[in-house]
C-alpha positions, -999 to +999 in steps of 0.1 A: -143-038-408-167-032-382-160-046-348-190-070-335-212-053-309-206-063-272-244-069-266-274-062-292-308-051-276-343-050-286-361-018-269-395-008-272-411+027-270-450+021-263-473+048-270-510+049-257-539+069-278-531+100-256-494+099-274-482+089-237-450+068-239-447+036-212-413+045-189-405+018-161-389+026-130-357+002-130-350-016-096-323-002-072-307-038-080-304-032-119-273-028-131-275-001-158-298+026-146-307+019-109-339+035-101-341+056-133-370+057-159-364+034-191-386+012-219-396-024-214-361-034-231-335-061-229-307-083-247-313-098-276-300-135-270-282-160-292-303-174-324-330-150-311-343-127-336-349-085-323-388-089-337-390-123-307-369-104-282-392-074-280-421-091-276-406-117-253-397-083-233-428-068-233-446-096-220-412-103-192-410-067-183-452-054-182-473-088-188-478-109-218-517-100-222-512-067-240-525-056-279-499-038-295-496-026-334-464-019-345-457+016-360-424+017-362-391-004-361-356+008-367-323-010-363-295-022-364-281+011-348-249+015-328-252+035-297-236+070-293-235+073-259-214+040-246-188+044-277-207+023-301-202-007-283-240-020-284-258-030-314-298-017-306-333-023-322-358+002-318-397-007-319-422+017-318-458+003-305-493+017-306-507+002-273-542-005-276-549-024-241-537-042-213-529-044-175-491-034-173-480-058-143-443-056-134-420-078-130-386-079-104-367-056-127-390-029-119-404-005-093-433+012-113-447+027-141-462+056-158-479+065-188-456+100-197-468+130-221-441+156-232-457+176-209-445+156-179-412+138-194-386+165-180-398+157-145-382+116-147-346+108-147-341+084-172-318+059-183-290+073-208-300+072-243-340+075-243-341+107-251-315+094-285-344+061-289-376+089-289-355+110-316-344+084-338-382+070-337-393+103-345-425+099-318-416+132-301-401+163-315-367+170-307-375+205-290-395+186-263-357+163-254-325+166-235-305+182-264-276+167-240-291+130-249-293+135-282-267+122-313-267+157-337-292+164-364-280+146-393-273+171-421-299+179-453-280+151-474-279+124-451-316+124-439 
């Protein structure tokens, strides 16, 4: 029997045209990650669905006046790096337009290519949420952050 996750979260990887992915600077305050780089993301709450949490994120975390078309979603998965304690949803957004205006739980924002992404200190586990999603190639990633290659049978 599999024991219930201590918290379930929706967290959403946001890709422009450019293939740049959204990372928000988390507030000194936060309590997971201070002042590391992370996804508009956040607990999924009772009798709320993941689909409504992520957009209810989104629009808490960046604005709500943004055009988004999903690409991908993937979930329920367990985490690897906390000892499987947390349930977690991945979405996967194309994001069209809008003004990204942040709120309290944030310091700023960037629009990140591969290119650049070694140069932020993130929150533990993106590198696992832009593998599992498949938006980046694993080459380009912290192979530190990242659960192993599943083998030829199991993909």
């Amino acid at each position: 029997m599999t024991q219930a996750p201590a918290a379930r979260f929706a967290i959403n990887v946001l890709e422009n045209a450019a293939g740049r992915l959204l990372l928000l600077k988390r507030s000194p305050s936060a309590g997971l990650g201070p002042g590391l780089w992370g996804f508009p993301a956040g607990h999924i709450e009772a009798g709320e669905s993941p689909e409504s949490c992520s957009r209810r994120e989104i629009a808490e975390e960046i604005g709500p006046d943004h055009v988004l078309v999903p690409v991908r979603m993937l979930g329920p998965v367990r985490d690897t790096l906390y000892g499987g304690r947390y349930e977690i949803w991945l979405f996967h957004y194309r994001h069209l337009r809008g003004e990204v205006v942040l709120n309290h739980e944030h310091t700023a924002w960037a629009w990140v290519g591969i290119e650049d992404y070694a140069r932020y200190e993130t929150v533990p586990g993106v590198d696992q949420d832009i593998a599992w999603l498949g938006v980046w190639p694993r080459s380009a990633l912290d192979a530190a952050g990242l659960p192993p290659e599943p083998d030829a049978d199991e993909r």
